[in-house]
MMTF fields as JSON, N, C-alpha, C and O atoms, coordinates in Angstrom:
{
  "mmtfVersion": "1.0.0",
  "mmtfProducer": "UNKNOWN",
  "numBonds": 459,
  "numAtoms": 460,
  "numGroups": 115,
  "numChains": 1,
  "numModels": 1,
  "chainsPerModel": [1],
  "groupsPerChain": [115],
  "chainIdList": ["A"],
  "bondAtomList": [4, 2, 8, 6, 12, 10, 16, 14, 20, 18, 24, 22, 28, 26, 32, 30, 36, 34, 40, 38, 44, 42, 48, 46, 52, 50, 56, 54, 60, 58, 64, 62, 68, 66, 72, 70, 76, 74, 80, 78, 84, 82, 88, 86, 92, 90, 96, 94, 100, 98, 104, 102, 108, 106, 112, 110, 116, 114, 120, 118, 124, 122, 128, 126, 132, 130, 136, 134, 140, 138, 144, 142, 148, 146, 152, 150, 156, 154, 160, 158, 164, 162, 168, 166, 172, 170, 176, 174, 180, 178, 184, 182, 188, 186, 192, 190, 196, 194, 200, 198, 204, 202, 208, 206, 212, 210, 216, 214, 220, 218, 224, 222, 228, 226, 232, 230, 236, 234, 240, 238, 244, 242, 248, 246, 252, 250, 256, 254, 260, 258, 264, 262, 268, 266, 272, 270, 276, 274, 280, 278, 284, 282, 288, 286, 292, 290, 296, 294, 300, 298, 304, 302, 308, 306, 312, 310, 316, 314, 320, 318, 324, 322, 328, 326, 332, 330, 336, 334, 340, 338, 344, 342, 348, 346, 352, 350, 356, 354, 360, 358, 364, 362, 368, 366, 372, 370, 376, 374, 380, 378, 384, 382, 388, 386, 392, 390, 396, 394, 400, 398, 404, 402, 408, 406, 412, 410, 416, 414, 420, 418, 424, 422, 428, 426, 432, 430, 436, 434, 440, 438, 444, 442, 448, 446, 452, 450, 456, 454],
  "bondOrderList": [1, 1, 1, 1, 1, 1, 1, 1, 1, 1, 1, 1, 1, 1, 1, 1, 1, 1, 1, 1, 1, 1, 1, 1, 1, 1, 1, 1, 1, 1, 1, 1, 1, 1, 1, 1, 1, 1, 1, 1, 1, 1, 1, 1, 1, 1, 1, 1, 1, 1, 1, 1, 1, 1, 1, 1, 1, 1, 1, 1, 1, 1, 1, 1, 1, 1, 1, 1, 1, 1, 1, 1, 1, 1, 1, 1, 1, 1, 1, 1, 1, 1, 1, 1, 1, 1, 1, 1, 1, 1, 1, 1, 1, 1, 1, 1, 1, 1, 1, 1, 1, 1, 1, 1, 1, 1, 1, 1, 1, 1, 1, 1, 1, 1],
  "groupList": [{"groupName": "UNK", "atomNameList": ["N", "CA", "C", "O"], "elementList": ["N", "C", "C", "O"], "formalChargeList": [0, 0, 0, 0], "bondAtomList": [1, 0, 2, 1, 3, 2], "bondOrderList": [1, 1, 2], "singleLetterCode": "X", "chemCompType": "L-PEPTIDE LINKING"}],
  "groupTypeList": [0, 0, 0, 0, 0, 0, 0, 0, 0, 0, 0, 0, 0, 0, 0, 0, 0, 0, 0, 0, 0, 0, 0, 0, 0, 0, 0, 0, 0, 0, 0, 0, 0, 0, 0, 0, 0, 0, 0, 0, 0, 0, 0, 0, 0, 0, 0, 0, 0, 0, 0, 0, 0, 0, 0, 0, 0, 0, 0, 0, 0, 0, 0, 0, 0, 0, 0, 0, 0, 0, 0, 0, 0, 0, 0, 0, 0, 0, 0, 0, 0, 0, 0, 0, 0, 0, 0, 0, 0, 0, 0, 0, 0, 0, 0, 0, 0, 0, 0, 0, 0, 0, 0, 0, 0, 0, 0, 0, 0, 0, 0, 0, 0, 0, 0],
  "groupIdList": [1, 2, 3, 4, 5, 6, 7, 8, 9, 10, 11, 12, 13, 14, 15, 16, 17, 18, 19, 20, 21, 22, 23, 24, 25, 26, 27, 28, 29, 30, 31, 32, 33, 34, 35, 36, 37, 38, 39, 40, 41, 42, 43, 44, 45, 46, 47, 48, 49, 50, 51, 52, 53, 54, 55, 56, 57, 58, 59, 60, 61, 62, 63, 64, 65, 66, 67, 68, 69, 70, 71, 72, 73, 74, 75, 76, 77, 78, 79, 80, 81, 82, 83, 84, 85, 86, 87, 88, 89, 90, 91, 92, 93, 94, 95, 96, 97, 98, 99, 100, 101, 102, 103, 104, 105, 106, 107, 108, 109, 110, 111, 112, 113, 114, 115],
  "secStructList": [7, 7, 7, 7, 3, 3, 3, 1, 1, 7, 7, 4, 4, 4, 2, 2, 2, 2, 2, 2, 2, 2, 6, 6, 7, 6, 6, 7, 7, 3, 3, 3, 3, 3, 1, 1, 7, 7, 7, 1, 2, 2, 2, 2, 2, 2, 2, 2, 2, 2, 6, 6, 7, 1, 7, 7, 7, 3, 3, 3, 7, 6, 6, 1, 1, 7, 7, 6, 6, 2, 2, 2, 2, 2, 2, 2, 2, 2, 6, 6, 7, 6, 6, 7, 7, 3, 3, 3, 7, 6, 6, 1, 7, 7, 7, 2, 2, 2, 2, 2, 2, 2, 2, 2, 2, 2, 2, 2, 6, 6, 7, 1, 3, 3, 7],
  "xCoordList": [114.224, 113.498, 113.51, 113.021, 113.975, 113.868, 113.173, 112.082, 112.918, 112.038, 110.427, 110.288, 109.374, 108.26, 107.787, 107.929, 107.232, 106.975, 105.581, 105.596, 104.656, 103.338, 102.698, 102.117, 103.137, 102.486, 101.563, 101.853, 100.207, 99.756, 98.604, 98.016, 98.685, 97.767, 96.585, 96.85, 95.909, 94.475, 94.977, 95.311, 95.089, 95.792, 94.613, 94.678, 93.686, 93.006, 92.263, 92.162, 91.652, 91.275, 92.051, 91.768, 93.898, 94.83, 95.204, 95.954, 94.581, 95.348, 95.345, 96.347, 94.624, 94.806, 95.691, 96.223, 96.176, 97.375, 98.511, 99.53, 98.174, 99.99, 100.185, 101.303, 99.17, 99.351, 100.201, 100.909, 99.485, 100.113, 101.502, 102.344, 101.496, 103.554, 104.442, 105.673, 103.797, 104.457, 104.794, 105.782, 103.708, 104.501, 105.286, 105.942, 105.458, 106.607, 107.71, 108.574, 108.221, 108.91, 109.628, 109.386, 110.526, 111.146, 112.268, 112.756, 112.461, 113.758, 113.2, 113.857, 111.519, 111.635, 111.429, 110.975, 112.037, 112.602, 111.779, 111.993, 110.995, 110.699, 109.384, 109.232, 108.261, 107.077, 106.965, 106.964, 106.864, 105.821, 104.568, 104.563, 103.657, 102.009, 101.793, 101.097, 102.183, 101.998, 100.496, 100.533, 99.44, 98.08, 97.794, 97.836, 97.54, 96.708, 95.709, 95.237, 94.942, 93.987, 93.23, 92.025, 94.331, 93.968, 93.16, 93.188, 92.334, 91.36, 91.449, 92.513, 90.525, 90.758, 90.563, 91.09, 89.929, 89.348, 90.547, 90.946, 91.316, 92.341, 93.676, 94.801, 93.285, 94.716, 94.785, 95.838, 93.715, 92.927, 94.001, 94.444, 93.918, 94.089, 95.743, 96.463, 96.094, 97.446, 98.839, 100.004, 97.645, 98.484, 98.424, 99.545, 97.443, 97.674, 98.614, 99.367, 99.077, 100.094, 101.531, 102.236, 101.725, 102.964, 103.418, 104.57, 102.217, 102.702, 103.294, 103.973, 103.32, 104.405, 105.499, 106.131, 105.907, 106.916, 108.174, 108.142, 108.985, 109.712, 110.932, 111.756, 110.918, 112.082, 111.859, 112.674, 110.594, 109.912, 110.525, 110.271, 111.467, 111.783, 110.9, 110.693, 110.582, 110.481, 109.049, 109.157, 107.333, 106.701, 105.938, 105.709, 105.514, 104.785, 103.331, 103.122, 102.475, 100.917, 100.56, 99.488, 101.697, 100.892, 100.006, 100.002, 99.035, 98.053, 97.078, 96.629, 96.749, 95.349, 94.303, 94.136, 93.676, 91.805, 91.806, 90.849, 92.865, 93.322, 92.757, 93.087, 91.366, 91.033, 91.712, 92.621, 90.589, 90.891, 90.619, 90.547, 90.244, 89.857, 91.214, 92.038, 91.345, 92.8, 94.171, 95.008, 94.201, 95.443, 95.127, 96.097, 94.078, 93.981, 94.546, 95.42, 94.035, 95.212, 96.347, 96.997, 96.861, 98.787, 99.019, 99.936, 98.081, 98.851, 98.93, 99.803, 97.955, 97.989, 99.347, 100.167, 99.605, 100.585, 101.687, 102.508, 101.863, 103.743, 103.726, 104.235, 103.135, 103.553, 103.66, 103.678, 103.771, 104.302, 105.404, 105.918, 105.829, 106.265, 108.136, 108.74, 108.561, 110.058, 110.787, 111.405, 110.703, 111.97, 111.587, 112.301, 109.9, 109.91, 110.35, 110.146, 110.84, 111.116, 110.741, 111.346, 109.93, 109.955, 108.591, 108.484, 107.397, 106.168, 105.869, 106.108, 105.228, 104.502, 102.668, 102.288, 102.006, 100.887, 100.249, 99.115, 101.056, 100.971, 99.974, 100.114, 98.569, 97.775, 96.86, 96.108, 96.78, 95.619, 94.084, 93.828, 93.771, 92.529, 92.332, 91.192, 93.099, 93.244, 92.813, 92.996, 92.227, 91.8, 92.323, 93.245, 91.64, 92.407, 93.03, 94.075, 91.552, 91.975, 93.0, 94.101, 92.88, 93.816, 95.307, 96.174, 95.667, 96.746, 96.859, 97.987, 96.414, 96.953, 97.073, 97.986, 96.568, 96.495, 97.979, 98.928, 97.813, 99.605, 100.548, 101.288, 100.693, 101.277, 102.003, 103.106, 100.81, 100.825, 101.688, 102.683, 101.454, 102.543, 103.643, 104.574, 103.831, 105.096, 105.929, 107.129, 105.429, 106.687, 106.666, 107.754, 105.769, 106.253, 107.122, 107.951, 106.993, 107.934, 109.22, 110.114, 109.207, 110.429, 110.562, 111.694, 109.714, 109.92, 110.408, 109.587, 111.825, 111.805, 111.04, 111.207, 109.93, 109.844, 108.277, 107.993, 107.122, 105.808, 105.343, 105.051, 105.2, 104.703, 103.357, 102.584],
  "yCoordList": [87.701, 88.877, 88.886, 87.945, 89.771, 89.693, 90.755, 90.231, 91.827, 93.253, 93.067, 92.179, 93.806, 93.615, 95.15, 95.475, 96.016, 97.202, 97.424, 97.154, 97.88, 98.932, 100.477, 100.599, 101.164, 102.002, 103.053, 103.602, 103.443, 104.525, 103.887, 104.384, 102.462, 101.6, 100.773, 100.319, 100.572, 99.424, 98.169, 97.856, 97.282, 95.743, 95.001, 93.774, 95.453, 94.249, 93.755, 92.585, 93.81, 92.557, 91.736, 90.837, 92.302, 91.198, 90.059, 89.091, 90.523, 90.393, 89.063, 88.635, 88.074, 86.466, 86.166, 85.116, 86.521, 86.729, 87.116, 86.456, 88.353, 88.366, 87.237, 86.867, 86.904, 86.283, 84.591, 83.842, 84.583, 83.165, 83.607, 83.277, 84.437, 85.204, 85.347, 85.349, 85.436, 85.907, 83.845, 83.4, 83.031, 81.811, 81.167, 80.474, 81.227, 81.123, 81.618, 80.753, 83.247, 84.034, 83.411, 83.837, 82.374, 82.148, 83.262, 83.178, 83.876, 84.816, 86.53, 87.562, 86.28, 87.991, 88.375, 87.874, 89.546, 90.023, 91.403, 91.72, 92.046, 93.496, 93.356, 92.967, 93.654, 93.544, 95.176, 95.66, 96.035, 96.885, 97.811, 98.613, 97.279, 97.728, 99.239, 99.402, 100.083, 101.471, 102.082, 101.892, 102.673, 103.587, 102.558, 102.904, 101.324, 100.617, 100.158, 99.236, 101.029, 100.297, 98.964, 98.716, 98.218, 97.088, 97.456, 98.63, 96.708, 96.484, 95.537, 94.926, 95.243, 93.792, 92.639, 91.596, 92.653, 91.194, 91.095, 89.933, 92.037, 91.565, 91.509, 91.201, 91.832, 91.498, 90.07, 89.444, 89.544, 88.61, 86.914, 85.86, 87.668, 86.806, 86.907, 85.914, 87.921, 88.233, 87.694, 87.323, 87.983, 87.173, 85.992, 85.501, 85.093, 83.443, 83.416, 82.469, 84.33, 84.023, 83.966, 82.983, 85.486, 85.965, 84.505, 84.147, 83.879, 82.702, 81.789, 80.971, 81.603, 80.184, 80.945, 80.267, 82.367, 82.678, 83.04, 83.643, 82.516, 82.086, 83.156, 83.143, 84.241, 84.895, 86.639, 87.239, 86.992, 88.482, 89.103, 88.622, 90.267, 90.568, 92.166, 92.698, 92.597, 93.751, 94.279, 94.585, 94.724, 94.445, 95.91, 96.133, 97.083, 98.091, 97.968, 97.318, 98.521, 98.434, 99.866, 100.079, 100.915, 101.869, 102.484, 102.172, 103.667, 103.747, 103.498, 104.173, 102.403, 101.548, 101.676, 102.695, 101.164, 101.138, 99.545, 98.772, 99.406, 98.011, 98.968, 100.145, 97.987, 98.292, 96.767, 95.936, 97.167, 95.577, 94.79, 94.046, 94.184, 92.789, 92.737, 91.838, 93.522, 92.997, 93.12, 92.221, 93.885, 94.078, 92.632, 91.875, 92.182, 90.599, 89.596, 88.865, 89.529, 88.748, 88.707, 87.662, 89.995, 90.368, 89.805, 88.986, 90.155, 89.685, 87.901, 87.269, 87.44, 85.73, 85.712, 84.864, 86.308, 86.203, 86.524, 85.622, 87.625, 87.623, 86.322, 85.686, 85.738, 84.367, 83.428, 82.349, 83.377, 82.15, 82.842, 81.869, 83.623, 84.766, 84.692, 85.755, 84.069, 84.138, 85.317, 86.128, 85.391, 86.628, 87.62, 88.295, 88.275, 89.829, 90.597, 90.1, 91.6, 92.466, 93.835, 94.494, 94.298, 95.599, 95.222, 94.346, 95.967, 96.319, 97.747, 98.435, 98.151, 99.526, 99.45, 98.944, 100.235, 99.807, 101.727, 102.199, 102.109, 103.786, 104.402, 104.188, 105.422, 106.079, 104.749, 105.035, 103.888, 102.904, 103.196, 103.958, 102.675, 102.946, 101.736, 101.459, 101.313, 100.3, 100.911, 102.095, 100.868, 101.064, 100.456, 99.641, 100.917, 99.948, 98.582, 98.223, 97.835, 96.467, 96.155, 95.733, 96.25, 95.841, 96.233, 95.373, 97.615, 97.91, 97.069, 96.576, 96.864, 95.658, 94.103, 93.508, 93.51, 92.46, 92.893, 92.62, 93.879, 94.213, 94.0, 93.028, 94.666, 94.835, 93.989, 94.194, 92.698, 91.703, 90.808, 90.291, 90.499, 89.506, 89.913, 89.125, 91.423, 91.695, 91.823, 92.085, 91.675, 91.757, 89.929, 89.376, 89.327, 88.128, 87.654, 86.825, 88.278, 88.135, 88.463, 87.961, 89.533, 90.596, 91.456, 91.474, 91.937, 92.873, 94.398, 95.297, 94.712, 95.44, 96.999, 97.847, 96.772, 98.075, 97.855, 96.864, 98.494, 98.531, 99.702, 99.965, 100.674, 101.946, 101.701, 102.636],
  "zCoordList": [92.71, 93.161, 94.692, 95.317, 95.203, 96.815, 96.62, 96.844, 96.383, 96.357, 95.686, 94.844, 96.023, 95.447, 95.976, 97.155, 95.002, 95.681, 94.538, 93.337, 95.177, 94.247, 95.416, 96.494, 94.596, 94.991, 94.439, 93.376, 95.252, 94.401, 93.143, 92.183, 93.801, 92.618, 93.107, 94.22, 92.869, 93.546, 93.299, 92.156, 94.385, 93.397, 94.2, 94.125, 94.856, 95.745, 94.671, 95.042, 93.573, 92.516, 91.963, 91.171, 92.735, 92.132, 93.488, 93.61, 94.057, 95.635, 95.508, 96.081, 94.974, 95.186, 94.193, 94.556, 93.076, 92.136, 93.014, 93.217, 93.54, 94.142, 95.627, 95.988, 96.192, 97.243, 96.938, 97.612, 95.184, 94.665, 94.903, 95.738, 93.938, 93.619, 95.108, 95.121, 96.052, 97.567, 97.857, 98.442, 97.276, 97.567, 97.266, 98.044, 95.872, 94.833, 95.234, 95.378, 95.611, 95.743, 97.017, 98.147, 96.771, 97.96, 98.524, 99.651, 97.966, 98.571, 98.511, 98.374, 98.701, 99.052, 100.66, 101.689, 100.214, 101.527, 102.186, 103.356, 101.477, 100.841, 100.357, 99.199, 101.171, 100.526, 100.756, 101.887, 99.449, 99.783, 98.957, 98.023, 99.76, 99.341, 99.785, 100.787, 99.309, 99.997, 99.072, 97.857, 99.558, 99.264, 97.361, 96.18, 98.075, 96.946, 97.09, 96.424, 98.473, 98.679, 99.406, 99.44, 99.957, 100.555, 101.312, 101.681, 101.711, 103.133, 103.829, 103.931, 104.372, 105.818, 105.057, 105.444, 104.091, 103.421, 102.59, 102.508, 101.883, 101.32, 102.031, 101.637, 102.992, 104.14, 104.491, 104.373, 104.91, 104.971, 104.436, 104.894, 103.284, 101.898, 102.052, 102.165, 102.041, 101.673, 102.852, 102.709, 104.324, 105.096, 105.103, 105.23, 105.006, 104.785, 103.903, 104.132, 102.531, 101.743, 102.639, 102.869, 103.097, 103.94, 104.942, 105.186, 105.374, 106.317, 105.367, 105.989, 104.229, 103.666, 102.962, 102.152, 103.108, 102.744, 103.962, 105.035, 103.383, 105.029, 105.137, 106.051, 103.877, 103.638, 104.53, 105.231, 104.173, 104.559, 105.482, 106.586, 105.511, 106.944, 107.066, 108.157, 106.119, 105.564, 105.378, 104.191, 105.812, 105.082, 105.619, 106.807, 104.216, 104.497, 103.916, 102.892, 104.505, 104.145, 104.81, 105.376, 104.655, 104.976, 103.924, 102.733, 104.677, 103.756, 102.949, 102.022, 103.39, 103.226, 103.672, 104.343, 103.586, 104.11, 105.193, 105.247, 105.808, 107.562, 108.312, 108.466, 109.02, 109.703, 111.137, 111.125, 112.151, 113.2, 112.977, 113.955, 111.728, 111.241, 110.388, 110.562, 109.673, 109.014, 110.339, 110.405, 110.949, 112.116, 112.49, 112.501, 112.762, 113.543, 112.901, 113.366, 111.753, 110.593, 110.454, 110.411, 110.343, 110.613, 111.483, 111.545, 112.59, 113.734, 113.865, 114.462, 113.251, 113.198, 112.291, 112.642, 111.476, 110.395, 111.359, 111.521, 112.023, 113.179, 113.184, 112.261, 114.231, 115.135, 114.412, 115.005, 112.959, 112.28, 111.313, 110.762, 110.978, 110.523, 111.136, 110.994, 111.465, 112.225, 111.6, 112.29, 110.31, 109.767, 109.445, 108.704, 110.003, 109.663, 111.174, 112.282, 110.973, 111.624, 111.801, 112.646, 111.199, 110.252, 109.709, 108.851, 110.271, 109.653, 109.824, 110.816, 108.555, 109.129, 108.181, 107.126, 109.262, 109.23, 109.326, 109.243, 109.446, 109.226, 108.445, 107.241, 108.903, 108.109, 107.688, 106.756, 107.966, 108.217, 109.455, 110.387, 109.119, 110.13, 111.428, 111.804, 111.822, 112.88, 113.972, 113.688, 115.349, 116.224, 117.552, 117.531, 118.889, 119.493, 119.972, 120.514, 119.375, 119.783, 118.42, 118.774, 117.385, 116.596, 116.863, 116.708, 117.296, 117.622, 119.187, 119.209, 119.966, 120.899, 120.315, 120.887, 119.586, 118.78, 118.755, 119.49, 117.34, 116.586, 117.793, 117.646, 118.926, 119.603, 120.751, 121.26, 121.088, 121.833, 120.762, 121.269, 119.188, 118.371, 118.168, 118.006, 118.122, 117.92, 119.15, 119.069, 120.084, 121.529, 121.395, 121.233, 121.449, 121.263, 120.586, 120.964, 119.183, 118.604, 118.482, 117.801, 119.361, 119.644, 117.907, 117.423, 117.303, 116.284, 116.13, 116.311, 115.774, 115.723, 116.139, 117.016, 114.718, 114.055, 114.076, 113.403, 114.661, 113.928, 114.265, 115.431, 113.132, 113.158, 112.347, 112.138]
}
């Protein structure tokens, strides 16, 4: 499985279930969570997963309920993160300090893509 996609669904009562599956999943490449609802507490969760998967280049969370407590998390998640390139965080509710957070890991990181 390199692909993982839900959309259009609530998974944050699964969110510590898929965060197991994101560690297992050594070869995904393609995370995407599009309007299921996540929030900061399950971002939370989901990025400590994203950090032991070493494959991710790929990862959407637009349309959620991420506010700057979850952007702060992502952003702990870039800097250990070597192979994503490509986030979008689009139609979220992030504010400004979170979008500088976002913004300060991903030039560090040199990322692509974060819309």
């Amino acid at each position: 499985v390199t692909s993982l996609t839900q959309q259009a669904r609530e998974v944050g009562p699964a969110i510590k279930s898929l965060t197991e599956l994101l560690c297992t999943l050594g070869k995904l490449v393609t995370l995407t969570l599009v309007s299921t609802g996540i929030n900061d507490a399950d971002v939370k969760v989901l990025a400590n997963g994203m950090r032991q998967n070493f494959s991710l280049v790929r990862i959407d969370l637009s349309k959620n309920s991420i506010g700057d407590r979850g952007a702060e998390s992502l952003a702990g998640m870039l800097s250990h993160c070597e192979t994503v390139s490509w986030l979008s965080l689009a139609w979220n509710n992030i504010g400004p300090n979170g979008k500088h957070l976002l913004t300060k890991a991903a030039t560090k990181r040199r990322i692509r893509k974060v819309r």
